[in-house]
C-alpha positions in Angstrom: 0.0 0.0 0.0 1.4 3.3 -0.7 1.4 6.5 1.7 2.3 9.8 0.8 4.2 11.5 4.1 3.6 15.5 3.4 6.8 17.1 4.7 6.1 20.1 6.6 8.9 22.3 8.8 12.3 21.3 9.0 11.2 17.7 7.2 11.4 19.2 4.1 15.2 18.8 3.9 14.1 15.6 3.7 13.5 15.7 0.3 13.6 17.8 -2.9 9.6 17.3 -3.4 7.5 18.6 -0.4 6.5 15.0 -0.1 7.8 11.4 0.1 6.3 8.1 -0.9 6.6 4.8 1.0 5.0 1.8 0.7 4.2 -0.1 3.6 2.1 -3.2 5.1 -1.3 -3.0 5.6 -2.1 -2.0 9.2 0.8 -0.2 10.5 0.9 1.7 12.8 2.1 5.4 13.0 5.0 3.9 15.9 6.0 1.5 13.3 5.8 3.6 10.5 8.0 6.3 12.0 10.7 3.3 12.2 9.9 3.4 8.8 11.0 6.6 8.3 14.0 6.5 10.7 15.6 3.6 8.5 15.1 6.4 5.6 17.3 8.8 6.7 20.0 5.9 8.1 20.2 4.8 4.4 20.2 8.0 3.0 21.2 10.7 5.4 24.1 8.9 7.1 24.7 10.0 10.5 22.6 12.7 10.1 20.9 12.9 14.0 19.6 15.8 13.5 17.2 14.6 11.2 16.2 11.5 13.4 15.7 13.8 15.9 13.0 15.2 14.1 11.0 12.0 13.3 11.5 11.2 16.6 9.9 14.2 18.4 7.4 14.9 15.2 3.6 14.4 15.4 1.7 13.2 12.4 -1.4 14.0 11.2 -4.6 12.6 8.8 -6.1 13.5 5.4 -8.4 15.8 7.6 -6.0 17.2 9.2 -6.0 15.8 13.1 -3.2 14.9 14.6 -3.0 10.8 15.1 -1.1 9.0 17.9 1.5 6.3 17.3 -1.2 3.6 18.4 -3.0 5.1 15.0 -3.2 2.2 12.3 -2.8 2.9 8.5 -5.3 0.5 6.8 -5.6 2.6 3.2 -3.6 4.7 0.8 -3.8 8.1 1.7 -1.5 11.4 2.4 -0.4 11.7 6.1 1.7 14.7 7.5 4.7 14.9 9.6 4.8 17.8 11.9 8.4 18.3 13.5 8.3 20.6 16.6 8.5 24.0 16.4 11.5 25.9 18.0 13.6 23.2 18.7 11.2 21.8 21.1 
């Protein structure tokens, strides 16, 4: 199934799109898929903890627009949004 993550914030180094794609397993949830996103920048950010640092402390958020929990499961292809923190915090 594919997802679309919407970069917002600092995320956006992330990529040259304001976007990326990732296809992933049927009911995942947002803790897993942030793992997901984690062995991203490992393989192509090396080092870079800056950058894990923001998945780690980001929130995510739906189509609609709510922000979703890690316990959150992913059971269709749609758009979600990664929020890092605002002001270092």
């Amino acid at each position: 199934m594919k997802i679309k993550l919407k970069l917002f914030g600092q995320s956006r180094d992330f990529s040259k799109q304001d976007y990326l794609e990732f296809n992933i397993n049927n009911h995942m949830s947002i803790a897993e898929f942030r793992n997901l996103i984690l062995e991203f920048i490992d393989k192509n950010f090396k080092n870079n903890e800056n950058y894990k640092k923001i998945v780690k402390s980001a929130a995510f958020c739906s189509e609609k627009n709510t922000l979703i929990t890690n316990n959150y499961k992913i059971t269709k292809e749609q758009t979600i949004g990664i929020i890092p923190p605002i002001g270092g915090g």
